[in-house]
PyMOL CGO cylinders between C-alpha atoms (Angstrom):
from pymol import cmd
from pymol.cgo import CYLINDER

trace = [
    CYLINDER, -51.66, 102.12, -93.93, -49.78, 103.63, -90.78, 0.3, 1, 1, 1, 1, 1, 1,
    CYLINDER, -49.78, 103.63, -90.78, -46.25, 103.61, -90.76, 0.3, 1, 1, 1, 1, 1, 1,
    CYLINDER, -46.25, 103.61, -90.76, -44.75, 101.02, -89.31, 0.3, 1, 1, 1, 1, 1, 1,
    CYLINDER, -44.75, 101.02, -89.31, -47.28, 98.02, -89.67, 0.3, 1, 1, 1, 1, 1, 1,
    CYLINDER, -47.28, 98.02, -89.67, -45.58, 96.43, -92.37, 0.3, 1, 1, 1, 1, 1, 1,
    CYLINDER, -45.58, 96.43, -92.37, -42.38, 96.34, -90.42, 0.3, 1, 1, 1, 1, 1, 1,
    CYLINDER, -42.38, 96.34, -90.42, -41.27, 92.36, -89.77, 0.3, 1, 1, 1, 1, 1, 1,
    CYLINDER, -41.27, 92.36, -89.77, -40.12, 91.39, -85.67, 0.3, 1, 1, 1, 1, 1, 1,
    CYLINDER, -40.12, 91.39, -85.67, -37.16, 89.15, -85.84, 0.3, 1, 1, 1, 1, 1, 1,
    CYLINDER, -37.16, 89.15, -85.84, -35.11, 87.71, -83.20, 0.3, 1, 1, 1, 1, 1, 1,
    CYLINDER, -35.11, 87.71, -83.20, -31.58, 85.62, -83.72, 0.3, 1, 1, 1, 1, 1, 1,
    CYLINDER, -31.58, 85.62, -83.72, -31.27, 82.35, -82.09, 0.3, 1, 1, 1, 1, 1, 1,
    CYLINDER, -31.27, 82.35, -82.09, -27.87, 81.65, -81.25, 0.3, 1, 1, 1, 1, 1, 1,
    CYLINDER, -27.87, 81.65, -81.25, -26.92, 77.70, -81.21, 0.3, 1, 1, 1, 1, 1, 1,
    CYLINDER, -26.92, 77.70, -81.21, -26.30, 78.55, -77.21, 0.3, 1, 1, 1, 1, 1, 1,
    CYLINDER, -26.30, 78.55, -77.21, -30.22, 79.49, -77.00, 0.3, 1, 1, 1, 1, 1, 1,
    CYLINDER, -30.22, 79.49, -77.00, -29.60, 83.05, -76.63, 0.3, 1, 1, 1, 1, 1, 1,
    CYLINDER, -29.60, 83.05, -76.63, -31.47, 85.96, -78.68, 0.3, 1, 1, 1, 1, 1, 1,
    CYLINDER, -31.47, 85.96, -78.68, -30.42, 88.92, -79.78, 0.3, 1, 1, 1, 1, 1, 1,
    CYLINDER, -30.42, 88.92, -79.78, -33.46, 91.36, -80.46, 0.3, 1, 1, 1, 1, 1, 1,
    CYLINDER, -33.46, 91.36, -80.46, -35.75, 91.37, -81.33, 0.3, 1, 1, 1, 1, 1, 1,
    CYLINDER, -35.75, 91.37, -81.33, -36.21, 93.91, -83.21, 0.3, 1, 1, 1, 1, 1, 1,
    CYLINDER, -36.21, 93.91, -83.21, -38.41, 95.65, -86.56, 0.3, 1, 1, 1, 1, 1, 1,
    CYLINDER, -38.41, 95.65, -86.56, -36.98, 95.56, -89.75, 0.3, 1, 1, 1, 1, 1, 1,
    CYLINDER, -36.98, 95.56, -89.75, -38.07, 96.88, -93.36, 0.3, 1, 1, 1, 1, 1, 1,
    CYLINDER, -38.07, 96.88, -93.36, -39.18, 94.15, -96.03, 0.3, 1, 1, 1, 1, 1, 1,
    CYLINDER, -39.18, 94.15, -96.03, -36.66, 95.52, -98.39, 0.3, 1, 1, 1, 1, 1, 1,
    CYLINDER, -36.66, 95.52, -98.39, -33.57, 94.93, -96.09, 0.3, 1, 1, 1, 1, 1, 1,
    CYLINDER, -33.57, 94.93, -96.09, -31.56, 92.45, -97.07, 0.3, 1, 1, 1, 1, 1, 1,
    CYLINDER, -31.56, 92.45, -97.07, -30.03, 89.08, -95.42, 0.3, 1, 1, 1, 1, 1, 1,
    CYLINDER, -30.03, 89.08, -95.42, -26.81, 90.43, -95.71, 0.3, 1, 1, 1, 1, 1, 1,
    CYLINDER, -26.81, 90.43, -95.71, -27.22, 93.82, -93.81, 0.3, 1, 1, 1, 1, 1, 1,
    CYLINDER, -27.22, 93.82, -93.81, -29.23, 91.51, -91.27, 0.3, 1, 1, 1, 1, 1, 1,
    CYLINDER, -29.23, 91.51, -91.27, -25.92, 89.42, -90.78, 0.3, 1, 1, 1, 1, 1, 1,
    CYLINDER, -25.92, 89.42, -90.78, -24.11, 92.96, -90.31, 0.3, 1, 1, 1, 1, 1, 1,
    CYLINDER, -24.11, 92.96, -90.31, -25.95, 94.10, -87.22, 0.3, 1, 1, 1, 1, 1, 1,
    CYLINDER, -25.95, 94.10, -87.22, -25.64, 90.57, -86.35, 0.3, 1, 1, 1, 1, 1, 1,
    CYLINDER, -25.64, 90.57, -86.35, -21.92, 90.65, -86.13, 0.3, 1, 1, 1, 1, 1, 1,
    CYLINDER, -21.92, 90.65, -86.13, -22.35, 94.00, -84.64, 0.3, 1, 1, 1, 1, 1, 1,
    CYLINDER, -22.35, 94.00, -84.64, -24.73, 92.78, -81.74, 0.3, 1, 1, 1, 1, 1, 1,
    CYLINDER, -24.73, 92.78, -81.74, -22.69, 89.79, -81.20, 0.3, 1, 1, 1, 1, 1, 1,
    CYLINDER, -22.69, 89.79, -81.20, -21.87, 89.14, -77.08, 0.3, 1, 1, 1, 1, 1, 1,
    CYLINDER, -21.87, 89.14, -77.08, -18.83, 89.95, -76.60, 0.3, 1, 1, 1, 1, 1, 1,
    CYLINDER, -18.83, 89.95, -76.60, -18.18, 87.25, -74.15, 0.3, 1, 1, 1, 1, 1, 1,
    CYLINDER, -18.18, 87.25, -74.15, -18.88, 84.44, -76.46, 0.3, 1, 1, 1, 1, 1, 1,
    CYLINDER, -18.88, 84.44, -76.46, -16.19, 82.50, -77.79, 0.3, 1, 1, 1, 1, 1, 1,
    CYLINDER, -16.19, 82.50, -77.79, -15.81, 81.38, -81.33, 0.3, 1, 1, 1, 1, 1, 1,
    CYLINDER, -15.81, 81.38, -81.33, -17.68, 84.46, -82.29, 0.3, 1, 1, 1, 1, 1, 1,
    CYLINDER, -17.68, 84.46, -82.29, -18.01, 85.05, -86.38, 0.3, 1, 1, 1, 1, 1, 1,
    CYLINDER, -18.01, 85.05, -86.38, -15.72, 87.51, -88.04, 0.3, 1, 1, 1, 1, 1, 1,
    CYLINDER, -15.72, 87.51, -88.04, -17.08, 88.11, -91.10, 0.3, 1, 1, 1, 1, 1, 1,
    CYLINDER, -17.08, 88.11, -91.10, -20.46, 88.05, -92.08, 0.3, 1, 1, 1, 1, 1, 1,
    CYLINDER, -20.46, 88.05, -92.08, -19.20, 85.20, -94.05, 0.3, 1, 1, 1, 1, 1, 1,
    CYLINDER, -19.20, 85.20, -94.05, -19.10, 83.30, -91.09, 0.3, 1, 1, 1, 1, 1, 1,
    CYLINDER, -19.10, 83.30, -91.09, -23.01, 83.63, -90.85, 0.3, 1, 1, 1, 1, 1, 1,
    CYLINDER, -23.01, 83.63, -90.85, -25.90, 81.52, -92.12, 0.3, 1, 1, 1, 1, 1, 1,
    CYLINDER, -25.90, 81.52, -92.12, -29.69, 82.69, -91.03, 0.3, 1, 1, 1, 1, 1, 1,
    CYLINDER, -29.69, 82.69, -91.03, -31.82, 79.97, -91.19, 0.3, 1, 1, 1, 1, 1, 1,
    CYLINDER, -31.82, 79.97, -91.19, -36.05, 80.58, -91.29, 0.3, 1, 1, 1, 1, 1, 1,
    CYLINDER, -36.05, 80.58, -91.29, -38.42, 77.57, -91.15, 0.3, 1, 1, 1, 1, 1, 1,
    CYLINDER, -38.42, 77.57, -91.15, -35.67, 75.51, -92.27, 0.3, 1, 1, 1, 1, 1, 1,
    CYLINDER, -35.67, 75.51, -92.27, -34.10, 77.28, -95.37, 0.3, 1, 1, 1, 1, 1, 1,
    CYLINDER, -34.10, 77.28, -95.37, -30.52, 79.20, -95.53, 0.3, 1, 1, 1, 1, 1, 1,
    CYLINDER, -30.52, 79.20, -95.53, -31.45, 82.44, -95.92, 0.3, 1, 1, 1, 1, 1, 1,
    CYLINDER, -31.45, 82.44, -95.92, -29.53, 84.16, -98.95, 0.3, 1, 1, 1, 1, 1, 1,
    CYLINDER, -29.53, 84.16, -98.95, -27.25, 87.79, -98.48, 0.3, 1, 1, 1, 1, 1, 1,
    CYLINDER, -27.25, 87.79, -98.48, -28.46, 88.81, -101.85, 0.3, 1, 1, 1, 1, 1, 1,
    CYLINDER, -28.46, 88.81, -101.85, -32.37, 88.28, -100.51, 0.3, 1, 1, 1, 1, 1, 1,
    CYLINDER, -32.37, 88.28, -100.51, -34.34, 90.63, -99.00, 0.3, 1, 1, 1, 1, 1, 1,
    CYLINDER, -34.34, 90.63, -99.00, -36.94, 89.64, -96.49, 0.3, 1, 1, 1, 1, 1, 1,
    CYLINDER, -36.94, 89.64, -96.49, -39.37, 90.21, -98.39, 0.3, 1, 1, 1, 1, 1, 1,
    CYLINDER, -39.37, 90.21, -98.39, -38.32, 87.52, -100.63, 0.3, 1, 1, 1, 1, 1, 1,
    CYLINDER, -38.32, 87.52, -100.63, -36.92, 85.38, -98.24, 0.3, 1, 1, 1, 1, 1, 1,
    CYLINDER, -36.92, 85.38, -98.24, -40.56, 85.51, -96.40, 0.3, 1, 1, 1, 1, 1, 1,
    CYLINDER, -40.56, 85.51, -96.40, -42.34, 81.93, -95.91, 0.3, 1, 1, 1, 1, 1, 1,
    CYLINDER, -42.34, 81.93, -95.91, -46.19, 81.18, -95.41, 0.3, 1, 1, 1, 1, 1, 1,
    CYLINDER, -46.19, 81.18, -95.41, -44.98, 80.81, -91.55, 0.3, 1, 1, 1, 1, 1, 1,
    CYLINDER, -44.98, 80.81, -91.55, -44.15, 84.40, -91.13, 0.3, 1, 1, 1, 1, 1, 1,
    CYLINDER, -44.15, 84.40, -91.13, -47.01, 85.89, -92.45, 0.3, 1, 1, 1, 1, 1, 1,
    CYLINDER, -47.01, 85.89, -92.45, -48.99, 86.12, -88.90, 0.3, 1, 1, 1, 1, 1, 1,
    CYLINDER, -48.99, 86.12, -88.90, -49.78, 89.79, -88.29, 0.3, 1, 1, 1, 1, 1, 1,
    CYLINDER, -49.78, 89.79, -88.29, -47.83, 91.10, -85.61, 0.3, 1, 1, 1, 1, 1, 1,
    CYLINDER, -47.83, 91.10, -85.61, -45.99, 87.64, -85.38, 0.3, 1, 1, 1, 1, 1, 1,
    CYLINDER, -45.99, 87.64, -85.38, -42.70, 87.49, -83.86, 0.3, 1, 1, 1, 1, 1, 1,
    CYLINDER, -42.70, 87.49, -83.86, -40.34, 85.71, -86.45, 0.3, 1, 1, 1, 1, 1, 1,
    CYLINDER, -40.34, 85.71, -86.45, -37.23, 83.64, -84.71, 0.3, 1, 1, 1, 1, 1, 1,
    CYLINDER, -37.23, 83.64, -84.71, -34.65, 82.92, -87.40, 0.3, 1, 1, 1, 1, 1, 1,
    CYLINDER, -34.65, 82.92, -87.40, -31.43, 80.79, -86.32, 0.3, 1, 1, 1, 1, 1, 1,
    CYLINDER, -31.43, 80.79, -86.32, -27.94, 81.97, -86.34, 0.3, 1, 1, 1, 1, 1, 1,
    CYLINDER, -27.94, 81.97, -86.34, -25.30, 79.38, -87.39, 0.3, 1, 1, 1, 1, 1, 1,
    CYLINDER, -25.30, 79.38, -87.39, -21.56, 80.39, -87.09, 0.3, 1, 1, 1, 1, 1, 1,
    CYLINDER, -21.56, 80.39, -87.09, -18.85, 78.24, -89.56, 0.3, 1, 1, 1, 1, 1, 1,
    CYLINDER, -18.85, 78.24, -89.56, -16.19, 77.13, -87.22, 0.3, 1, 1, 1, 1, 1, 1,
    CYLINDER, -16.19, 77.13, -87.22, -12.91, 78.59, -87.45, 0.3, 1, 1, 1, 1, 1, 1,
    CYLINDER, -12.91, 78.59, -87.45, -10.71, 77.25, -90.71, 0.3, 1, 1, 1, 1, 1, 1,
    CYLINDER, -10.71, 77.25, -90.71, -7.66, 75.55, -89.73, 0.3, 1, 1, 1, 1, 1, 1,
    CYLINDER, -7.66, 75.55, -89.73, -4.37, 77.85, -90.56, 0.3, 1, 1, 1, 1, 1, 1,
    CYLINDER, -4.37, 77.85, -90.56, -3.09, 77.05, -93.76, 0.3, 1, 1, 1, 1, 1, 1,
    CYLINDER, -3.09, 77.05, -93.76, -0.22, 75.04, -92.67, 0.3, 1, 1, 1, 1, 1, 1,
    CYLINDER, -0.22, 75.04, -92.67, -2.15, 72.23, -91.99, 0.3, 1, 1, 1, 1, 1, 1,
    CYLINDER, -2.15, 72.23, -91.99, -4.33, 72.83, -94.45, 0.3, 1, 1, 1, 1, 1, 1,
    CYLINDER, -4.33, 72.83, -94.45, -1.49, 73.07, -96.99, 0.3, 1, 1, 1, 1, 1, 1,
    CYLINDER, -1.49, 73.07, -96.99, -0.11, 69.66, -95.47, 0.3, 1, 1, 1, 1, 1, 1,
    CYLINDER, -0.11, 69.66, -95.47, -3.73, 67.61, -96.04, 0.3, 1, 1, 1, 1, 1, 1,
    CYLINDER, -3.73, 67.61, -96.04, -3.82, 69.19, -99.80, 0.3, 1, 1, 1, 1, 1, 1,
    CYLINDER, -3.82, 69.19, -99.80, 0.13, 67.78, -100.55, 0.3, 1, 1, 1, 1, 1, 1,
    CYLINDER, 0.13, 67.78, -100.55, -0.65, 64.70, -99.27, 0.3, 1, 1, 1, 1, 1, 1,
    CYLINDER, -0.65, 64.70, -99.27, -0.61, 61.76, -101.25, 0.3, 1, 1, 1, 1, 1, 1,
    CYLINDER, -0.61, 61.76, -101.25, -3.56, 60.17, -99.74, 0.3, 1, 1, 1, 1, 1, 1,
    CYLINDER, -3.56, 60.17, -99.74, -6.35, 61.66, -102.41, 0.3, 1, 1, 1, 1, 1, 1,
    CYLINDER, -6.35, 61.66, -102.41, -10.29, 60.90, -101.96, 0.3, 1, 1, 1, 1, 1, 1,
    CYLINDER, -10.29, 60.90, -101.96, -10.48, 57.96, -104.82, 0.3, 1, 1, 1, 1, 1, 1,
    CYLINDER, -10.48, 57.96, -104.82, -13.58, 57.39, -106.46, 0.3, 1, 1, 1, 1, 1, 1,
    CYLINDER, -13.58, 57.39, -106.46, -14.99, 53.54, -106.58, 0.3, 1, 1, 1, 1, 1, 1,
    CYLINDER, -14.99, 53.54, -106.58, -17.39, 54.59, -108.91, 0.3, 1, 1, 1, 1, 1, 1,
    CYLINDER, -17.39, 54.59, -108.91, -18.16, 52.40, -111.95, 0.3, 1, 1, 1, 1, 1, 1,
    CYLINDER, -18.16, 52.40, -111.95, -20.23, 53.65, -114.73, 0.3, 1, 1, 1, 1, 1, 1,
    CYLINDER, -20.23, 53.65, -114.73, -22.64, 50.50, -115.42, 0.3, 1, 1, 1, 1, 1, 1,
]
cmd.load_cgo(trace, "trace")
């Protein structure tokens, strides 16, 4: 086998319809270093960019992609065309609210009740 041919092409659909890549990666690397040189190839002239790769969720043919994964594992039926260019979608968390309001919904009285009744 030549080097190279087992390499996977994936692009990164960003919820704006932009790409970044593609480009070839390994079957052994892992969601988590693909959300890396995500954040690193992030346009700088987006707003609401993701910080952390914590802010990142991959999504392929419909499933959240896992940081612990690699893609070989994380590899559906839909991916397996040779030579096939695989599009997975990039989906940022929206910023969390600063903690003073946060801190302000948690004190306040009104808690979630439950109207559940156990028949």
């Amino acid at each position: 086998m030549a080097a190279g041919q087992d390499l996977i092409e994936l692009k990164f659909r960003l919820s704006d319809g932009t790409d970044i890549g593609p480009h070839k990666y390994s079957p052994s690397t892992t969601v988590q270093s693909l959300k890396e040189k995500i954040l690193a190839q992030w346009p700088k002239e987006k707003e609401n960019g993701p910080r952390t790769i914590n802010d990142l969720k991959l999504i392929n043919a419909g499933k959240i992609l896992e940081n612990n994964r690699t893609l070989a594992d994380s590899r559906l039926p839909v991916g397996e065309l040779p030579g096939g260019l695989i599009t997975m979608h990039v989906v940022v968390r929206p910023p969390v609210a600063d903690k003073k309001n946060d801190k302000l919904l948690n004190d306040s009285p009104e808690k979630p009740r439950c109207s559940c009744s156990i028949l």
